[in-house]
C-alpha positions as CSV (number, residue, x, y, z in Angstrom):
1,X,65.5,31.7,127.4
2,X,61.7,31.5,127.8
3,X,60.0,34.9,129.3
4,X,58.3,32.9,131.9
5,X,61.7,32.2,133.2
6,X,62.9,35.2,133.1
7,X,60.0,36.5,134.9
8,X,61.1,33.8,137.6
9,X,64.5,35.4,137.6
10,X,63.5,39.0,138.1
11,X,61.2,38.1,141.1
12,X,64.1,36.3,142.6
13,X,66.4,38.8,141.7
14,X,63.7,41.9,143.2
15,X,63.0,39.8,145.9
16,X,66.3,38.5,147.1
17,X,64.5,35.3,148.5
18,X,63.2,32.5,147.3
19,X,60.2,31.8,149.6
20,X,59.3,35.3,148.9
21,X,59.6,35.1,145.0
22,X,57.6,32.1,145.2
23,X,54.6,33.0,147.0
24,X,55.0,36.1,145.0
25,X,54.4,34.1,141.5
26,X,51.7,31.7,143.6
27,X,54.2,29.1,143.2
28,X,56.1,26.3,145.4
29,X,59.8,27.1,145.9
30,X,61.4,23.8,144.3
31,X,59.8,24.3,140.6
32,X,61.2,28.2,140.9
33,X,65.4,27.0,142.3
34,X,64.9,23.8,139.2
35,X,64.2,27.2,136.8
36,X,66.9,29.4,137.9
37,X,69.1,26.5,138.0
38,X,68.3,25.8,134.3
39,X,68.3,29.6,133.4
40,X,72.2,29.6,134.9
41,X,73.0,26.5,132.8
42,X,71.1,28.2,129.7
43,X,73.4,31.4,130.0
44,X,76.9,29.8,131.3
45,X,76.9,31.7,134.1
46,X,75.7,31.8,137.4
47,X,73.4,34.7,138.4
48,X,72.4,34.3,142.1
49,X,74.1,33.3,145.0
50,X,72.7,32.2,147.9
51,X,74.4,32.8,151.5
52,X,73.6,32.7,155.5
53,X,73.0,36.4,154.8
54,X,70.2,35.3,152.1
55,X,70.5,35.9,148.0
56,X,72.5,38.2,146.0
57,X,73.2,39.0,142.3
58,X,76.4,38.5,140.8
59,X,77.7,40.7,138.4
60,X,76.2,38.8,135.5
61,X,72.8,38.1,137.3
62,X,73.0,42.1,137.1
63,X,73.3,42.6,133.6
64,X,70.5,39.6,132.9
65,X,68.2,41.7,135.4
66,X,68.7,44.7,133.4
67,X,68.1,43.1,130.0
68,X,65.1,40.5,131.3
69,X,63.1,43.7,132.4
70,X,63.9,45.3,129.2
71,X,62.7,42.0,127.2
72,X,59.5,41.3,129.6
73,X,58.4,45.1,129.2
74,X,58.4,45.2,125.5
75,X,56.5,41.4,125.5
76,X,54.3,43.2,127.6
77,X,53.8,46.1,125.1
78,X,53.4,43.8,122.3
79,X,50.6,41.5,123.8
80,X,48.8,44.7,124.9
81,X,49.0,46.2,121.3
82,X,47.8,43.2,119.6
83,X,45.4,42.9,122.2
84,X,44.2,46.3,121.6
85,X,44.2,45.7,117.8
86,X,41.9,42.8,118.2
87,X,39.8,45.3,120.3
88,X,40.0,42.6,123.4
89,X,42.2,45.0,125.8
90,X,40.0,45.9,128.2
91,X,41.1,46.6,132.2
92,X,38.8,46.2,135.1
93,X,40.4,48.5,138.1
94,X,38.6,48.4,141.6
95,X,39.3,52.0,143.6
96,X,38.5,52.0,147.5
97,X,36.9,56.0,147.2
98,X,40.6,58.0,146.1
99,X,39.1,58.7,143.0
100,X,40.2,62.2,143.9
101,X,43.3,61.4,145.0
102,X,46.5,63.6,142.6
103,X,48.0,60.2,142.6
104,X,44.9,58.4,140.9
105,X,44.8,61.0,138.6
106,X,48.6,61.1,137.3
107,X,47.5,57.2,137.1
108,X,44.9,57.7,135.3
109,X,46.8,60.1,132.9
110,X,49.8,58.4,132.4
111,X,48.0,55.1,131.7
112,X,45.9,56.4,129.0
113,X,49.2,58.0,127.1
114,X,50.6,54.4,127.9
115,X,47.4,52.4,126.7
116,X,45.5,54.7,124.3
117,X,43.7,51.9,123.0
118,X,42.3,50.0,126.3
119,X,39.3,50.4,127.9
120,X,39.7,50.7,131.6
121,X,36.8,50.1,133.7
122,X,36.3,51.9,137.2
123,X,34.5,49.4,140.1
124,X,34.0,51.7,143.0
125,X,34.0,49.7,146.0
126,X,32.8,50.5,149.6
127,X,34.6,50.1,152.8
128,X,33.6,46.2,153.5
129,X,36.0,44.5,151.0
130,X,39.3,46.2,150.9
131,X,40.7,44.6,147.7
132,X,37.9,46.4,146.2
133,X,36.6,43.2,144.5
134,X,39.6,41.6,143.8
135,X,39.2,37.9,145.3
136,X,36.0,37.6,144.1
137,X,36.9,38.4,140.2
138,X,35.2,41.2,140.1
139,X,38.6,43.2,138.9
140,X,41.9,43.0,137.2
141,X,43.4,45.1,139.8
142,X,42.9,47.1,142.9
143,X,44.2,50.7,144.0
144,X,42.8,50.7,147.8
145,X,44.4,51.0,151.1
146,X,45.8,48.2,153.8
147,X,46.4,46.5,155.7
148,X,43.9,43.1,154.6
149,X,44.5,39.8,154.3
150,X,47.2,39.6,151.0
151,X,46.8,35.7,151.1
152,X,47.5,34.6,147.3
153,X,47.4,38.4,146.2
154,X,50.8,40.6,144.8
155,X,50.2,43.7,147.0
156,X,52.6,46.7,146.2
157,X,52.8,49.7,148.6
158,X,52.6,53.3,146.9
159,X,52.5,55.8,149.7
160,X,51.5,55.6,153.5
161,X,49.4,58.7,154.7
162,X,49.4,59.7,158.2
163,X,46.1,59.6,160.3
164,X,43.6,61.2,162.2
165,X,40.0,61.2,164.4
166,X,37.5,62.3,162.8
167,X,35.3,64.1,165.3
168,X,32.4,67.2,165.4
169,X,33.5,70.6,164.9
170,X,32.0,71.4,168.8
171,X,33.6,68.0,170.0
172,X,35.8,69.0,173.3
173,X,38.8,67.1,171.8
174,X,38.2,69.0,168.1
175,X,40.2,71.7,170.1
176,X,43.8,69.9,170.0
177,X,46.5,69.9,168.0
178,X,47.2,66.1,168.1
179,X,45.4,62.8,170.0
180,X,46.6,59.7,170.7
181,X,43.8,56.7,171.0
182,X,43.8,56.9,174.9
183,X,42.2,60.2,174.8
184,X,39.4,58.1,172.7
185,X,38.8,55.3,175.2
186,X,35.4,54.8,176.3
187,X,33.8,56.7,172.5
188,X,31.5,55.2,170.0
189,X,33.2,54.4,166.6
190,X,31.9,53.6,163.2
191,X,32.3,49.9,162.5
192,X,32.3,47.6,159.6
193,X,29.7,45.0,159.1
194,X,30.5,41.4,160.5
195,X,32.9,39.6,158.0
196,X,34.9,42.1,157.0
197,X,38.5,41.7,157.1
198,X,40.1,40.9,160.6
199,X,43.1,42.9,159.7
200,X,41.4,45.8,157.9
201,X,38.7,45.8,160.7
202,X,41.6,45.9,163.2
203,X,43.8,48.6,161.9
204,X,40.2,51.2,161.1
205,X,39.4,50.1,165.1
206,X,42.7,51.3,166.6
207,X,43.6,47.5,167.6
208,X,40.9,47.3,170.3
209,X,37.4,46.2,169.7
210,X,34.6,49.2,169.6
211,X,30.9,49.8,169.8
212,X,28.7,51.9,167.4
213,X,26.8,52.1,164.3
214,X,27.5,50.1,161.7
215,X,28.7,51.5,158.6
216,X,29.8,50.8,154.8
217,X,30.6,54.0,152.6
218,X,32.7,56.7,153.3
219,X,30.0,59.1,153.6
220,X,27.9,56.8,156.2
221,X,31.2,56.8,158.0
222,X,31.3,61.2,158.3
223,X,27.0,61.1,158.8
224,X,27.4,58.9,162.2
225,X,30.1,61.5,163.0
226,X,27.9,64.3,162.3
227,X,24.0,62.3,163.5
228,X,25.7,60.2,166.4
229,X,28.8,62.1,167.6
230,X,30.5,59.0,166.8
231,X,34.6,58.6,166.5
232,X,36.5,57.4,164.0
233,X,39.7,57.4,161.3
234,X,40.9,58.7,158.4
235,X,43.8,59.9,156.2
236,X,44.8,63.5,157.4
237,X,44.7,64.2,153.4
238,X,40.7,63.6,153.5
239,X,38.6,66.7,154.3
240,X,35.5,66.6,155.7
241,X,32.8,68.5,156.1
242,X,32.9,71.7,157.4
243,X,30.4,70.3,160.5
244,X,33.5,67.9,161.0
245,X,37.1,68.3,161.5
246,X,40.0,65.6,162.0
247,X,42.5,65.8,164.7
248,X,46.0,64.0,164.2
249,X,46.7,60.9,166.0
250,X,50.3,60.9,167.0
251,X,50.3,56.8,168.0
252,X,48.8,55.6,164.7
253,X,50.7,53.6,162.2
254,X,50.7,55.4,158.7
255,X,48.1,54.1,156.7
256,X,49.5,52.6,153.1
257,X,47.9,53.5,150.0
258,X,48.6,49.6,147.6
259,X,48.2,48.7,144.2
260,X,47.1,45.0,144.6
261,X,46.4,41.8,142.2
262,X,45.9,38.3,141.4
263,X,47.1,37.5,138.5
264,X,49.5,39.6,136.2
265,X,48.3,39.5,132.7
266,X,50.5,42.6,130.8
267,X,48.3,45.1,131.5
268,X,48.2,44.6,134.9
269,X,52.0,44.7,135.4
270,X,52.0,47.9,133.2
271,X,48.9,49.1,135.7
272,X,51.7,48.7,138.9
273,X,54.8,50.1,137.5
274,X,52.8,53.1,136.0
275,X,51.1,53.6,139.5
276,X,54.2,53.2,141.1
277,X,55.7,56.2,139.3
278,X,52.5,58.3,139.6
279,X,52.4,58.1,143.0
280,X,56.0,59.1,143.7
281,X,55.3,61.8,141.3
């Protein structure tokens, strides 16, 4: 058994879908049945059965799952510490302004007791390019927030955080317990420059199209609050200013904190799981 088809088998096996799998490993579907095919014939057995209801394990596909992410873990580990050895293990991680975030941090801790001996790099990356640099190379991984376009990316949810308006302190609706994006019809809102994602764009507008300044960090976002009496969103975990407050929106989708890549070298598989973990923590 070769570890790259194992790794086909355990995306099949996560996924329980083929087309899924596939555009998961940036593959075409034919190449990835041919290799469970051949995996089945390798082991006697067959592992995955496929139905009108879609694809489930059999007992033996099971045990392989259990034993393939045992053996791809501790290849992992072992490419890492040679890696590391060499002093070649280096991890470039773009981070969408959580650094402060207890999940980032139990990341951050965890990893290091994982991987004492690679060096992580930190891109901070501002609110224009929500995989944080990721399409463009610029990093090995992203911990950001969706929704944006996940075209030929891996993108794993971690937690989704409710959502608010953030508005002035003396703002007539700063007064209520909860909003819902009616009640901001007809307000100025902080928007993105022109080229930013469509979908990220989208979901930061409420779904409509807006009007106001134009914006790209975090804190230029909570200054044309404060300067402008502008409108906009935010996680209801973020505080602002004490000039500002942020009123709950009640009609808002949750907003999903991801752990996103291109391609998965070890350390970036070790990157997910452990972030996984951390933020469930």
């Amino acid at each position: 058994m070769e570890l790259r088809t194992l790794r086909y088998f355990v995306a099949v096996a996560e996924e329980l879908h083929f087309g899924r799998a596939a555009a998961r490993l940036h593959m075409s579907q034919p190449p990835l049945s041919r290799a469970i095919k051949q995996l089945e014939t390798g082991v006697g057995a067959v592992l995955l059965v496929r139905s009108a209801a879609g694809v489930a394990l059999t007992p033996a596909g099971a045990a392989l799952l259990d034993e393939a992410r045992a053996l791809l873990d501790q290849a992992d580990r072992v490419r890492v510490r040679v890696a590391a050895a060499a002093g070649a293990a280096t991890l470039t991680v773009g981070i969408l302004g959580d650094g402060a975030d207890p999940g980032a941090t139990r990341l951050a801790d965890a990893y290091r007791r994982r991987h004492p001996g690679v060096e992580v790099r930190v891109r901070d990356a501002d609110l224009t390019d929500p995989t944080c640099g990721l399409r463009a190379g610029l990093v090995d991984v992203a911990l950001t927030r969706g929704p944006f376009d996940e075209t030929g990316l891996t993108v794993r949810e971690l937690r989704a955080d409710p959502v608010g308006a953030v508005l002035r302190a003396d703002d007539p609706l700063a007064r209520r317990d909860r909003l819902e994006l009616a009640d901001l019809a007809g307000r100025r809102w902080f928007r993105f420059p022109e080229g930013t994602d469509p979908r990220w764009q989208g979901y930061w507008h409420g779904g409509e199209p807006r009007e106001g300044p134009v914006v790209r960090a975090v804190q230029e976002c909570l200054q044309a609050v404060l300067w402008n009496g502008t409108v906009g969103l935010t996680p209801l975990g973020h505080r602002p200013p004490g000039e500002l407050t942020v009123v709950p929106l009640t009609d808002m989708a949750p907003n999903p904190v991801v752990v996103a890549w291109k391609d998965a070298t070890p350390l970036v598989r070790s990157f997910a799981e452990i972030a996984t973990a951390a933020y469930r923590g």
